[in-house]
NUKOL-163237 format. One record per residue (C-alpha): residue in three letters; x, y, z. Coordinates in Angstrom, 1 decimal. Layout:
BEGIN
pt logu = ALA, u = X, v = Y, w = Z
...
END
This chain:
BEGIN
pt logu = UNK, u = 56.8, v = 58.6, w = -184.9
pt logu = UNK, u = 54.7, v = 60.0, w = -187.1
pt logu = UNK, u = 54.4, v = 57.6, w = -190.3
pt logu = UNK, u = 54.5, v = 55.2, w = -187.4
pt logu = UNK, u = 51.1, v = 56.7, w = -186.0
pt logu = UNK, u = 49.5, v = 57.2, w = -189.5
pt logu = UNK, u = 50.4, v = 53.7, w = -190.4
pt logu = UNK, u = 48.5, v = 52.3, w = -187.3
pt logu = UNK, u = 45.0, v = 54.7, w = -188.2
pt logu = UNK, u = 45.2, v = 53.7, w = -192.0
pt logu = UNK, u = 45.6, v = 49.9, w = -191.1
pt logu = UNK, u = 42.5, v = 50.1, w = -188.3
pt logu = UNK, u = 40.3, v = 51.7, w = -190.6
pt logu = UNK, u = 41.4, v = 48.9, w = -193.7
pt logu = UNK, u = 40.6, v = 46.5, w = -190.7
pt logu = UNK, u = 36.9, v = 47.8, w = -190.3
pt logu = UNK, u = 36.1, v = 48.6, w = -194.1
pt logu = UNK, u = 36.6, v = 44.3, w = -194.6
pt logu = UNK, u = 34.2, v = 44.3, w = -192.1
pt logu = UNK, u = 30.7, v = 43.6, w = -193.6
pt logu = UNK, u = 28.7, v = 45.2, w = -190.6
pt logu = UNK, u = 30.8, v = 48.5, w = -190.7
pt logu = UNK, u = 28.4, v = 51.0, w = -191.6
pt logu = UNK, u = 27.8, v = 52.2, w = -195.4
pt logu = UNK, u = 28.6, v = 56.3, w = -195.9
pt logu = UNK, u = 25.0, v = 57.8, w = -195.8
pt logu = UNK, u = 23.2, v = 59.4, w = -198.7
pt logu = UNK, u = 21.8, v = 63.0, w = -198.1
pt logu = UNK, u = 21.6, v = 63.4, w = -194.8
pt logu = UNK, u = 22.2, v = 66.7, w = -192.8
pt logu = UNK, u = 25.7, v = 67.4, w = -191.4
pt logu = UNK, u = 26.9, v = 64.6, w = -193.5
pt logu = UNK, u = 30.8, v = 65.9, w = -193.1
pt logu = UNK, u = 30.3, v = 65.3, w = -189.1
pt logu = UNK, u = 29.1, v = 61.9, w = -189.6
pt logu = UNK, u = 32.2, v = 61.1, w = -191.9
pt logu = UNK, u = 34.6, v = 62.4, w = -189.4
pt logu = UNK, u = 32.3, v = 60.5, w = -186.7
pt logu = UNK, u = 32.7, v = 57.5, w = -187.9
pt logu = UNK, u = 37.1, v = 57.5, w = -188.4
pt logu = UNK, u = 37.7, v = 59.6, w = -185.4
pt logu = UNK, u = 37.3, v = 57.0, w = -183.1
pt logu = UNK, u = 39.5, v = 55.0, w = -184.4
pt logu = UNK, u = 42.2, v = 58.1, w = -184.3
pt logu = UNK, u = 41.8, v = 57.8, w = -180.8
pt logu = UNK, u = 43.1, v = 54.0, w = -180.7
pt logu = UNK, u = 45.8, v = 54.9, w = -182.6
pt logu = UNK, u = 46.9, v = 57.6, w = -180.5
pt logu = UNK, u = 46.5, v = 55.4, w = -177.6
pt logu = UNK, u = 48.3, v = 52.7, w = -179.1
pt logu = UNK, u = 51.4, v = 55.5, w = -180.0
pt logu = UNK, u = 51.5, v = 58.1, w = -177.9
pt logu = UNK, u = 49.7, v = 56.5, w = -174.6
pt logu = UNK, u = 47.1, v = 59.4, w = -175.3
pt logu = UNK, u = 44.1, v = 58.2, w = -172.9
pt logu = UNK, u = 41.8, v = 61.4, w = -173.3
pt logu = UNK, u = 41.3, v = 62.9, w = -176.6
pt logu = UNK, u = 38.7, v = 65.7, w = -177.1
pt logu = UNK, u = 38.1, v = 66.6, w = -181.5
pt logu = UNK, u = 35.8, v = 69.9, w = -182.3
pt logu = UNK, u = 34.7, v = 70.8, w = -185.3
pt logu = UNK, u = 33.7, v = 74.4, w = -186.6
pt logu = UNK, u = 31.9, v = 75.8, w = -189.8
pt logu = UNK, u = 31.9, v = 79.4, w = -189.7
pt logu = UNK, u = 29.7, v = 79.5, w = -193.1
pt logu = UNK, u = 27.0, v = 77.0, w = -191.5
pt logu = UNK, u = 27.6, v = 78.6, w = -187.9
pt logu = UNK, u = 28.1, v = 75.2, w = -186.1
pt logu = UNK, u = 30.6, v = 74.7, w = -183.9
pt logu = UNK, u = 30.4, v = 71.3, w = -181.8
pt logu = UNK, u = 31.9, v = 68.7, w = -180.5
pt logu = UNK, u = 32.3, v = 65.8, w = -182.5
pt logu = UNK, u = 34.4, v = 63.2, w = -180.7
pt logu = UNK, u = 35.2, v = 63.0, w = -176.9
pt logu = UNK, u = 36.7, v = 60.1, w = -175.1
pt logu = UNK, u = 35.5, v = 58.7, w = -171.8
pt logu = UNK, u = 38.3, v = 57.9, w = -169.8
pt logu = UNK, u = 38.1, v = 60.0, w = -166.5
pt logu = UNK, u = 38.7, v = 63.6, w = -165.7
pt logu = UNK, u = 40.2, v = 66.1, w = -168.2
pt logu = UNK, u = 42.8, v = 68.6, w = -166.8
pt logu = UNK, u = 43.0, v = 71.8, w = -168.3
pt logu = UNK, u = 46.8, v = 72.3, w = -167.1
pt logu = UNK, u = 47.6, v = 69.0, w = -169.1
pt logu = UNK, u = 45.5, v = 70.8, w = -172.4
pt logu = UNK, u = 47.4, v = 70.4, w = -175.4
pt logu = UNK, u = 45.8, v = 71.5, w = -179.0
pt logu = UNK, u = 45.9, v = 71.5, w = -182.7
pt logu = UNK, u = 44.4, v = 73.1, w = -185.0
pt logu = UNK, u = 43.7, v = 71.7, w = -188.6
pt logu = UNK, u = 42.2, v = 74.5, w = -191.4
pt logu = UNK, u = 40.0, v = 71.8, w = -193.6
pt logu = UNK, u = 39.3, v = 75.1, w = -195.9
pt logu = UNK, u = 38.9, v = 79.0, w = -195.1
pt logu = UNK, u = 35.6, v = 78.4, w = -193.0
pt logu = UNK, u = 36.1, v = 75.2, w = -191.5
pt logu = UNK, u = 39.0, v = 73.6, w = -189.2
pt logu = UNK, u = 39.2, v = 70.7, w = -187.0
pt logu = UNK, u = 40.7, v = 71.5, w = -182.7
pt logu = UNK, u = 42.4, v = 68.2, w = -181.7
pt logu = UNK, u = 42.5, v = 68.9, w = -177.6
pt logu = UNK, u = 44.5, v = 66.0, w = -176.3
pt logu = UNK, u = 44.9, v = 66.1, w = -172.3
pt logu = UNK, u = 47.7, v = 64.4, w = -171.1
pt logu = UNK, u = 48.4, v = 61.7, w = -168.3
pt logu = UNK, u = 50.8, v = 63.9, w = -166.4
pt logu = UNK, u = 53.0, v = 66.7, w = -166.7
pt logu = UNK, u = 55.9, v = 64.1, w = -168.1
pt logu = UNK, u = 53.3, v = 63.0, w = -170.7
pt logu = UNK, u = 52.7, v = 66.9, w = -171.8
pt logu = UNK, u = 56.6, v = 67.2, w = -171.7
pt logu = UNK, u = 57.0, v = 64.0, w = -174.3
pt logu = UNK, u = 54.1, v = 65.4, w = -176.3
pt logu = UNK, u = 55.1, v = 68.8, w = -176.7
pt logu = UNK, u = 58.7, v = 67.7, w = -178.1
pt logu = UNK, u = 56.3, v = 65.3, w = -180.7
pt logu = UNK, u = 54.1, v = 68.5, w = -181.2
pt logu = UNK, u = 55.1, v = 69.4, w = -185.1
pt logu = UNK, u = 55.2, v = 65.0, w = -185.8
pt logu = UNK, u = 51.4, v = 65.5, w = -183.8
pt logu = UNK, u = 50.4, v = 68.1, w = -186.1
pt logu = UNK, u = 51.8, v = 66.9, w = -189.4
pt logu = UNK, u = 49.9, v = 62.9, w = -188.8
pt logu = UNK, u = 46.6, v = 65.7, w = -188.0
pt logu = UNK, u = 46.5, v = 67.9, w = -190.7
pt logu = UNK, u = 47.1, v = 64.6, w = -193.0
pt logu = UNK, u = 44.1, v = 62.7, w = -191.3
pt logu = UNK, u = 42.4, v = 65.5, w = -191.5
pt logu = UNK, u = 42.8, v = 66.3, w = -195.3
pt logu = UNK, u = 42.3, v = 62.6, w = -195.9
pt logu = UNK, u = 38.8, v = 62.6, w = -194.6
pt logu = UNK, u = 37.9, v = 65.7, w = -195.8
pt logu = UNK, u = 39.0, v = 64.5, w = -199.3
pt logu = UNK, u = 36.7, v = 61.4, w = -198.8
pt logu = UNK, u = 33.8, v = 63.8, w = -197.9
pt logu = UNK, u = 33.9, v = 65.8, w = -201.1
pt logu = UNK, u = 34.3, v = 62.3, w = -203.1
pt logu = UNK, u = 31.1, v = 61.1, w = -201.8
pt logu = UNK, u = 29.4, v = 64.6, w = -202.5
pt logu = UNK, u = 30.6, v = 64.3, w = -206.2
pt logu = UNK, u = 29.7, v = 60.5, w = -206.2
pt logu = UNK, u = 26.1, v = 61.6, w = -204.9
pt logu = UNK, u = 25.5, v = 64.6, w = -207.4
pt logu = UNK, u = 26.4, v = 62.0, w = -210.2
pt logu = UNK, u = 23.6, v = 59.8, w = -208.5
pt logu = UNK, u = 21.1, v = 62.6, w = -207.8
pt logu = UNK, u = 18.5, v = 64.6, w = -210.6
pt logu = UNK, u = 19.4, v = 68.2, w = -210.5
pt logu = UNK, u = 15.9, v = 69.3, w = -210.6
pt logu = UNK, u = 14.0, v = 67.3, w = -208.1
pt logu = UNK, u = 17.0, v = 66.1, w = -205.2
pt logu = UNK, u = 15.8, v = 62.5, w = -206.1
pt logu = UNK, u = 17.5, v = 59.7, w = -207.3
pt logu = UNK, u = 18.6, v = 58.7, w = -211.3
pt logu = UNK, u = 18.2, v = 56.0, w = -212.8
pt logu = UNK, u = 22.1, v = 55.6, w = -212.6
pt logu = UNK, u = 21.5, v = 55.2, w = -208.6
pt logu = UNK, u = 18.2, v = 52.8, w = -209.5
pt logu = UNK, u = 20.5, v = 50.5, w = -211.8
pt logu = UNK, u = 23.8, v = 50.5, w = -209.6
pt logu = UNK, u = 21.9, v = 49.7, w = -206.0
pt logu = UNK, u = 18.7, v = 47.7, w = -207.5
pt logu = UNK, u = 20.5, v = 44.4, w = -207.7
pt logu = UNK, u = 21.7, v = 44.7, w = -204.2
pt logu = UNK, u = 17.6, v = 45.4, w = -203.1
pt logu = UNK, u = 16.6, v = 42.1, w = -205.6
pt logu = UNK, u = 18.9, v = 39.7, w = -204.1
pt logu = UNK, u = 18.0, v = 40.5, w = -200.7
pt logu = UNK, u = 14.5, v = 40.7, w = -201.3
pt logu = UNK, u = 15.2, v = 36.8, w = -202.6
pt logu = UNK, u = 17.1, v = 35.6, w = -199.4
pt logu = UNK, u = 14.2, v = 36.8, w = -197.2
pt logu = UNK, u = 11.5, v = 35.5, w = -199.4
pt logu = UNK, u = 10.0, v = 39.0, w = -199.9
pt logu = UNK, u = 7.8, v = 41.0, w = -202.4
pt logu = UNK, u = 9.2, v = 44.1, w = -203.4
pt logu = UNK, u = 6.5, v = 46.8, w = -205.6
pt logu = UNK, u = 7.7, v = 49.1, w = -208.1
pt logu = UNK, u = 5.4, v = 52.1, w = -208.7
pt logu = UNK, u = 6.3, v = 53.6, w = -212.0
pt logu = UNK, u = 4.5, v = 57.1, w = -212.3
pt logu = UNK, u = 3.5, v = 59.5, w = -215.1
pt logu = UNK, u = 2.3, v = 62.9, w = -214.9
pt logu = UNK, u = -0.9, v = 63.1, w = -217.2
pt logu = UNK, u = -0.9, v = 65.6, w = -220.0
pt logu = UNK, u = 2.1, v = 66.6, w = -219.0
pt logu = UNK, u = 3.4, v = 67.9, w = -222.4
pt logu = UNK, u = 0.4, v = 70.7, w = -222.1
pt logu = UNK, u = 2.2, v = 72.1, w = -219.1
pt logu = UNK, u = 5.1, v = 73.2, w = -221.1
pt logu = UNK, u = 3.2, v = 73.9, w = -223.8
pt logu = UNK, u = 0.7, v = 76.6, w = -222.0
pt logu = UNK, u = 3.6, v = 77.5, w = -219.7
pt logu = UNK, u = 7.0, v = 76.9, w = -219.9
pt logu = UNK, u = 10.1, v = 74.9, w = -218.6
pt logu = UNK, u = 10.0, v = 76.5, w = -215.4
pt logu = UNK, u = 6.5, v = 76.2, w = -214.5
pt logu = UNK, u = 7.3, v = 72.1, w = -215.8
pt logu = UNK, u = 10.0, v = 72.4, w = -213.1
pt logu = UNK, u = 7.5, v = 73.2, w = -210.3
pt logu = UNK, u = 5.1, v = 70.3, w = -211.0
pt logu = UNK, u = 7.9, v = 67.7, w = -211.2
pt logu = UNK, u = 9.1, v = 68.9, w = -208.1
pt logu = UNK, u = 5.6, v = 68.9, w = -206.3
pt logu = UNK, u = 5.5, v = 65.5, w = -207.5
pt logu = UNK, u = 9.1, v = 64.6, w = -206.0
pt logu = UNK, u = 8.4, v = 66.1, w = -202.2
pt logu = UNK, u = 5.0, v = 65.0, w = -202.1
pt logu = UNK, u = 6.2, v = 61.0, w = -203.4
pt logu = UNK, u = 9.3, v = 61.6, w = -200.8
pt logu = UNK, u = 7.1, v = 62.7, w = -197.7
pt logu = UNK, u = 4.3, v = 59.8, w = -198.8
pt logu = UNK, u = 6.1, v = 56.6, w = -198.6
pt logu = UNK, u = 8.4, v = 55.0, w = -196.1
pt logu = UNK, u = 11.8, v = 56.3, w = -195.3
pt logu = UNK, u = 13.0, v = 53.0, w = -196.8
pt logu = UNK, u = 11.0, v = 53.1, w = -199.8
pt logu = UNK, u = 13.3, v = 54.6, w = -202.9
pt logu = UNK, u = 11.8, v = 57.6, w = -205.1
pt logu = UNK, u = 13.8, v = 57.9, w = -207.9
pt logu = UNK, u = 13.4, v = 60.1, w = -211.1
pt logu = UNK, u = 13.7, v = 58.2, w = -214.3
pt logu = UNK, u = 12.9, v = 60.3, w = -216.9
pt logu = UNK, u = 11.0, v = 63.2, w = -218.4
pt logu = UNK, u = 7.5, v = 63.4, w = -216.2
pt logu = UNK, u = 7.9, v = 59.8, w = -214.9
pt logu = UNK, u = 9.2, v = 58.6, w = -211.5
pt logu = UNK, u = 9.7, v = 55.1, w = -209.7
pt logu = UNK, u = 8.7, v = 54.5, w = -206.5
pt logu = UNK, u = 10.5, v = 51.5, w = -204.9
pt logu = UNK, u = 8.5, v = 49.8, w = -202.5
pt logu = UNK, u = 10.5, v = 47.5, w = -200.1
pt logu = UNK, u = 9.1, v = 44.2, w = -198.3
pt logu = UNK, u = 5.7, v = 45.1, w = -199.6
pt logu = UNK, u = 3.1, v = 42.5, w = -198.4
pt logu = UNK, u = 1.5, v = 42.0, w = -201.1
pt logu = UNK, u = -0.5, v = 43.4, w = -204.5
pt logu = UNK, u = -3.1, v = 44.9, w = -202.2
pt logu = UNK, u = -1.0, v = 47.2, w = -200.4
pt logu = UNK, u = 1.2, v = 48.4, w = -203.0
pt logu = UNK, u = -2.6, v = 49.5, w = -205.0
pt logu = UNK, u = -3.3, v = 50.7, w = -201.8
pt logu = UNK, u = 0.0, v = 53.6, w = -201.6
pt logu = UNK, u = -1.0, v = 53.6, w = -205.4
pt logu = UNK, u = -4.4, v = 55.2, w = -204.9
pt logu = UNK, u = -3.1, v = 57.6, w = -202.3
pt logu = UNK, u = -0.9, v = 59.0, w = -204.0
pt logu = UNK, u = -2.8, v = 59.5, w = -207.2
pt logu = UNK, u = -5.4, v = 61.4, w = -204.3
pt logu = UNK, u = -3.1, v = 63.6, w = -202.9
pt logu = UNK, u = -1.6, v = 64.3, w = -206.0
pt logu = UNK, u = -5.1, v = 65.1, w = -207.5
pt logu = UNK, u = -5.1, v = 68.3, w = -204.0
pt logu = UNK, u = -1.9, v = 69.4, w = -204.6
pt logu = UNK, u = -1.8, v = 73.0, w = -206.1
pt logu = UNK, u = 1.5, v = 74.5, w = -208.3
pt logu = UNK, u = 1.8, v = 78.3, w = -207.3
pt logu = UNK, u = 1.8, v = 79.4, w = -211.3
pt logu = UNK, u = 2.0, v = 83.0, w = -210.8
pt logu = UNK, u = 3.0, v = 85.0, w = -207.5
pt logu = UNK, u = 0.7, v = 88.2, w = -208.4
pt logu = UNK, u = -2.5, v = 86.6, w = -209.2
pt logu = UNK, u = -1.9, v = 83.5, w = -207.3
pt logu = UNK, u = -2.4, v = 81.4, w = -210.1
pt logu = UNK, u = -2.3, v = 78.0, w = -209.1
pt logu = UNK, u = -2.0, v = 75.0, w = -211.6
pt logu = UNK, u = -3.5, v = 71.4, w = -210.6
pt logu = UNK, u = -2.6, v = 68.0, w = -212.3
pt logu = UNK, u = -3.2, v = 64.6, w = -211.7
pt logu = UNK, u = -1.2, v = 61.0, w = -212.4
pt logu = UNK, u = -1.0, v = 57.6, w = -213.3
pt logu = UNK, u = 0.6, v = 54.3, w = -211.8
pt logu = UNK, u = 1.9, v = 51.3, w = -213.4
pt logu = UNK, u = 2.4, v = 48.9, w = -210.8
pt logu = UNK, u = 4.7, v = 45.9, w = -211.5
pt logu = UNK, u = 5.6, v = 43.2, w = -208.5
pt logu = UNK, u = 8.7, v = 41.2, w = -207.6
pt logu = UNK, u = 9.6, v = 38.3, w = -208.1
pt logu = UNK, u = 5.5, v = 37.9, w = -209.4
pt logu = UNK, u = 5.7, v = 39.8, w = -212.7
pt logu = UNK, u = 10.1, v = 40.4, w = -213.3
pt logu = UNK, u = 13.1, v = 39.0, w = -212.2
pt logu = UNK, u = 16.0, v = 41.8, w = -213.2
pt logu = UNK, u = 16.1, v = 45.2, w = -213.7
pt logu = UNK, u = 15.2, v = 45.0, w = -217.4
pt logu = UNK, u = 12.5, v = 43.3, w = -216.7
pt logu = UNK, u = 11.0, v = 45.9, w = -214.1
pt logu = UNK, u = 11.4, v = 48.9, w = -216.2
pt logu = UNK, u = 9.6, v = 47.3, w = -219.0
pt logu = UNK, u = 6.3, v = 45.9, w = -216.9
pt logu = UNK, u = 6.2, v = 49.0, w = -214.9
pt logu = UNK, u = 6.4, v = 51.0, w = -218.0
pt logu = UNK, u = 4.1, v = 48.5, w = -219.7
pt logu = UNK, u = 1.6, v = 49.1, w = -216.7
pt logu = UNK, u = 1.8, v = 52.8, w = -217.1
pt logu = UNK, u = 1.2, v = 52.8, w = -220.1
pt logu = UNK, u = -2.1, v = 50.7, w = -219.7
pt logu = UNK, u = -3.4, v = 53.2, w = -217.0
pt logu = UNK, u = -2.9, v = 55.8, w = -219.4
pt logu = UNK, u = -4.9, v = 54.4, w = -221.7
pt logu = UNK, u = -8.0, v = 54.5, w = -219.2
pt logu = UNK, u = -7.9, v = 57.8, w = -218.7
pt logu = UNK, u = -6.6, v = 60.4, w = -215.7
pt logu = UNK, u = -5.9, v = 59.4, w = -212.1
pt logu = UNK, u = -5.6, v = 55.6, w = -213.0
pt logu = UNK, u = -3.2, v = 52.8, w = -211.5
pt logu = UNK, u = -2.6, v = 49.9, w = -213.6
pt logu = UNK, u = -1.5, v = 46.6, w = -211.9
pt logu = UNK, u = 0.8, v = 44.3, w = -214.8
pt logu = UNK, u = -0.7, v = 41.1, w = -215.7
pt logu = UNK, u = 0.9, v = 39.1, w = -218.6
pt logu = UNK, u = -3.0, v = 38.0, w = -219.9
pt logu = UNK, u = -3.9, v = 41.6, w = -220.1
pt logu = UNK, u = -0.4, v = 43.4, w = -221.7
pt logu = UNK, u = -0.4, v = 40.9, w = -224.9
pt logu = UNK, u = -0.8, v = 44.3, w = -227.2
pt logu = UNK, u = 1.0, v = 46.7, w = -225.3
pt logu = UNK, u = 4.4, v = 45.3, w = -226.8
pt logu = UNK, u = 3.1, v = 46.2, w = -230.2
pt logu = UNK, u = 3.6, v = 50.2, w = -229.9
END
């Protein structure tokens, strides 16, 4: 009964990964193990119906490290008798198990279950494991996507999920503005502090890009002192100069705790390069290099500058 139950869950969720609509596994977001388990309990709970005629299915989960405890799964199929309470209990690790509380039909349906109980427990615990292996896949898949210092994207992430952005932003006729950003002077930082006081600036510069632009917008880290900012279904080369300028100002107010005793503070300012899709590239290649291009032009006019590419104005940049 067992291979016969796991069988049925691994072919429903096969069945729902072909489906385009079925939702994507969500990058660093709180409680991301709950919304893994979330999303394939549910379809446990066919299963169960389909093979053990299980109509009422309850699933906690408990962390005892993060202190959460909740119910993550409960179906909605009438009252739940506690004399018809059957559970099992899955140890994920030391801290955290899963409590599968199935309440039965009827005391004949508790008496059919309870003679399943160790082929019940066997198709949980491998469920269980399975989803838990999946979790710590995508948190190894997401470190490899992530910059260690900052929390924000690579460039790995920019070049595996860019074309994907592109070719919708073609379908739906849309402009998409990338931001490319460089801390100015940053090399003095280092130079009249150290590593660790670079570390705070760059990660001033992260939260404050992160909490600027839109939830869809993508901030991503792409090397040294410089950042992209990804700005989806932007209307047009106003509005993208328009985020540009604000964040140069805030940027300019933003204050890096240098040293706790004295309260210290260090302030530093940037530049933007701003390059526009489809107007100024067409591939990835082509958006790293006018960005960078435009940067580089902005620099070149001084502090707190943004720099909007234009092919009749970037003629000599090429040469250096």
């Amino acid at each position: 009964m067992s291979n016969i139950m796991i069988n049925s869950f691994k072919q429903i969720i096969e069945d729902k990964q072909k489906d385009s609509s079925h939702g994507d596994f969500s990058i660093n977001e709180d409680k991301k193990i709950i919304k893994v388990f979330k999303e394939s309990l549910k379809y446990l709970a066919i299963s169960l119906h389909n093979t053990y005629e299980v109509e009422n299915i309850k699933i906690e989960f408990c962390d005892i490290t993060n202190n959460y405890n909740d119910c993550i799964y409960e179906t909605e199929n009438g009252i739940f008798e506690e004399s018809l309470k059957l559970q099992y209990f899955v140890e994920l690790s030391q801290n955290v198990k899963i409590n599968y509380i199935i309440f039965c039909n009827n005391t004949q349906h508790l008496s059919k279950l309870e003679k399943n109980y160790e082929g019940l427990i066997t198709t949980f615990d491998i469920i269980s494991q399975t989803l838990y292996n999946k979790y710590l896949e995508d948190c190894i898949k997401e470190l490899s996507l992530k910059d260690q210092i900052t929390g924000l994207y690579n460039r790995k992430y920019l070049e595996t999920y860019l074309d994907n952005i592109l070719a919708l932003s073609r379908r739906e006729n849309k402009k998409v503005a990338f931001l490319k950003i460089g801390i100015d002077k940053f090399k003095a930082v280092i130079d009249e502090f150290d590593y660790k006081i670079g570390d705070k600036v760059l990660i001033a510069l992260a939260k404050l890009l992160k909490h600027t632009v839109r939830s869809s917008d993508i901030v991503v880290r792409v090397d040294g002192d410089e950042f992209l900012v990804v700005l989806q279904n932007i209307g047009n080369e106003e509005n993208a100069i328009m985020i540009a300028e604000k964040l140069i100002t805030l940027f300019g107010e933003e204050k890096v705790l240098v040293n706790e005793n004295t309260n210290q503070t260090l302030m530093k300012t940037i530049c933007i390069g701003i390059s526009l899709f489809p107007d100024n590239a067409e591939n990835i290649d082509e958006i790293l290099r006018t960005s960078d291009n435009a940067l580089y032009e902005a620099r070149n006019q001084g502090r707190s500058k943004y720099f909007v590419f234009n092919d009749t104005q970037m003629h000599t940049i090429d040469l250096f």
